[in-house]
C-alpha positions in Angstrom: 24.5 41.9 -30.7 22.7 40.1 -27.8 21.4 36.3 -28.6 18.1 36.0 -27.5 16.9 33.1 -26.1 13.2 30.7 -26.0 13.3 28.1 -23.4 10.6 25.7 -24.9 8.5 23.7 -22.4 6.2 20.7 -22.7 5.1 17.7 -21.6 5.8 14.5 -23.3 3.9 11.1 -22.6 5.4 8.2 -23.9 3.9 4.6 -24.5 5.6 1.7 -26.1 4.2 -0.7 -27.8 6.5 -3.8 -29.3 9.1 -1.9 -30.6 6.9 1.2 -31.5 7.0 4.2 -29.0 4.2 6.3 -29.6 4.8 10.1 -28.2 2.4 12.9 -27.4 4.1 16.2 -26.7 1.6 18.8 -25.1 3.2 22.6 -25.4 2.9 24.5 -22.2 4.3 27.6 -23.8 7.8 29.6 -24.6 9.6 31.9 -21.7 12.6 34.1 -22.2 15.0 32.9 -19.3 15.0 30.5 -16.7 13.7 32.6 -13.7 10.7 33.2 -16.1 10.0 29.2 -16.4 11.0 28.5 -12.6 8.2 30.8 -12.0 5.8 29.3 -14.6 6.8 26.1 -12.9 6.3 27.1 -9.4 2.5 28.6 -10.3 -1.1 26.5 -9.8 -0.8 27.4 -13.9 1.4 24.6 -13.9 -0.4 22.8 -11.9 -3.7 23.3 -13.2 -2.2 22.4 -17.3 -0.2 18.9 -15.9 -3.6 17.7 -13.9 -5.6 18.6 -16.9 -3.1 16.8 -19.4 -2.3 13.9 -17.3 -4.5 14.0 -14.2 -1.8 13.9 -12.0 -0.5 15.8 -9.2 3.2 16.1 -10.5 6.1 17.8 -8.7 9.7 19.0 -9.9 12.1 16.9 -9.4 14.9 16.6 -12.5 16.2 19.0 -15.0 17.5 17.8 -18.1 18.9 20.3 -20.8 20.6 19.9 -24.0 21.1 21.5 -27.3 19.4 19.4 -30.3 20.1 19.6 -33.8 17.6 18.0 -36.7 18.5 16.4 -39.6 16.2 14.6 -42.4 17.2 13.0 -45.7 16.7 13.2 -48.8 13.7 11.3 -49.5 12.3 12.8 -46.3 12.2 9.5 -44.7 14.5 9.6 -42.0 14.6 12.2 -39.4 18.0 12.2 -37.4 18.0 14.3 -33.8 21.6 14.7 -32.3 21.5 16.0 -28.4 24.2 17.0 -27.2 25.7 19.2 -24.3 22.9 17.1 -21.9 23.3 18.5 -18.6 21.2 17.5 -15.6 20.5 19.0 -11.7 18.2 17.8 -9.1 15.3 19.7 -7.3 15.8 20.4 -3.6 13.7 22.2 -1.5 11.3 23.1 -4.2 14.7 25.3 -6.0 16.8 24.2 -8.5 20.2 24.3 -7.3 23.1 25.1 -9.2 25.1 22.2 -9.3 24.8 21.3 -12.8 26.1 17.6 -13.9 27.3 17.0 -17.4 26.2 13.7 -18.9 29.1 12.2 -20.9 27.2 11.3 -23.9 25.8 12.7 -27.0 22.9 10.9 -28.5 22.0 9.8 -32.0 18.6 9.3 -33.1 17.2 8.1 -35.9 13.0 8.3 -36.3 11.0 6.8 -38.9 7.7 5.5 -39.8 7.0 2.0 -38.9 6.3 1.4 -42.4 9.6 2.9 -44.0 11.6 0.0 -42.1 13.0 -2.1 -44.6 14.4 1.6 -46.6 15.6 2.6 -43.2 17.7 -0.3 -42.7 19.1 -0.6 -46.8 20.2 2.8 -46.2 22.2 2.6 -43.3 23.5 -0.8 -44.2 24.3 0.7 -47.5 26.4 3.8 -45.8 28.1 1.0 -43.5 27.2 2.3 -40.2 28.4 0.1 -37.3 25.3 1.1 -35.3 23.4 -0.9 -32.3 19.9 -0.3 -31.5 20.4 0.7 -27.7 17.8 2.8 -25.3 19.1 5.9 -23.7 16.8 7.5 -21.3 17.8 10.9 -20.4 16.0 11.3 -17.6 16.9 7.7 -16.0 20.6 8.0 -16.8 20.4 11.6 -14.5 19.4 10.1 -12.0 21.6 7.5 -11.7 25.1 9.5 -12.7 23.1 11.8 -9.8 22.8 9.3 -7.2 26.8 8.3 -8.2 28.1 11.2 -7.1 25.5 11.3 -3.9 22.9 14.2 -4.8 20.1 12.5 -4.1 
């Protein structure tokens, strides 16, 4: 039995503000393999949806993929993401190449409502995590294990 597969695609703008990242996440649509989105990507389409959204002229320049599984508890509260197989190439010439990089990290996130704090932070003390609150940006840590191994 063949696996089909929906590559996702959308733009997401994030602002921070204190310790609060606010996130809007536009959907640009759903394509059955990659040569289908390359040429979604490569169309005034593209263009014309990212200068509507943003009002900028954008241009490839980074892949990131990853496989992401969702989690929530209980009390529907906290929302855990776990990404994982994050893999990463660089644009050249306008064409993906194939050289695909594998970050060494899986990330765990957890996401809650500002408000829900205080139960956030009883219930992981209470489960005796030995967590830090670090930022992990996909896209900057590509291109800098990128740029280690000189593609860029």
């Amino acid at each position: 039995m063949m696996k089909l597969i929906i590559l996702k695609f959308f733009l997401k703008k994030k602002k921070k503000i204190n310790q609060v990242t606010q996130k809007n996440k536009i959907s640009l649509g759903k394509f059955k393999n990659q040569d289908q989105l390359n040429n979604f990507l490569e169309s005034k389409d593209f263009e014309n949806e990212t200068f509507n959204i943003t009002t900028l002229n954008l241009i490839k320049t980074l892949n990131v993929s990853y496989s992401r599984d969702y989690y929530i508890d209980n009390r529907e509260k906290l929302r855990i993401t776990l990404d994982k197989k994050i893999t990463t190439h660089k644009n050249f010439d306008r064409k993906f190449n194939s050289n695909f990089v594998t970050l060494d990290h899986n990330i765990l996130e957890f996401k809650y409502l500002n408000e829900d704090s205080r139960y956030i932070r009883e219930k992981i003390h209470n489960l005796n995590f030995n967590l830090r609150n670090q930022k992990f940006s996909k896209y900057v840590h590509s291109f800098l294990l990128l740029g280690e191994i000189g593609l860029h």
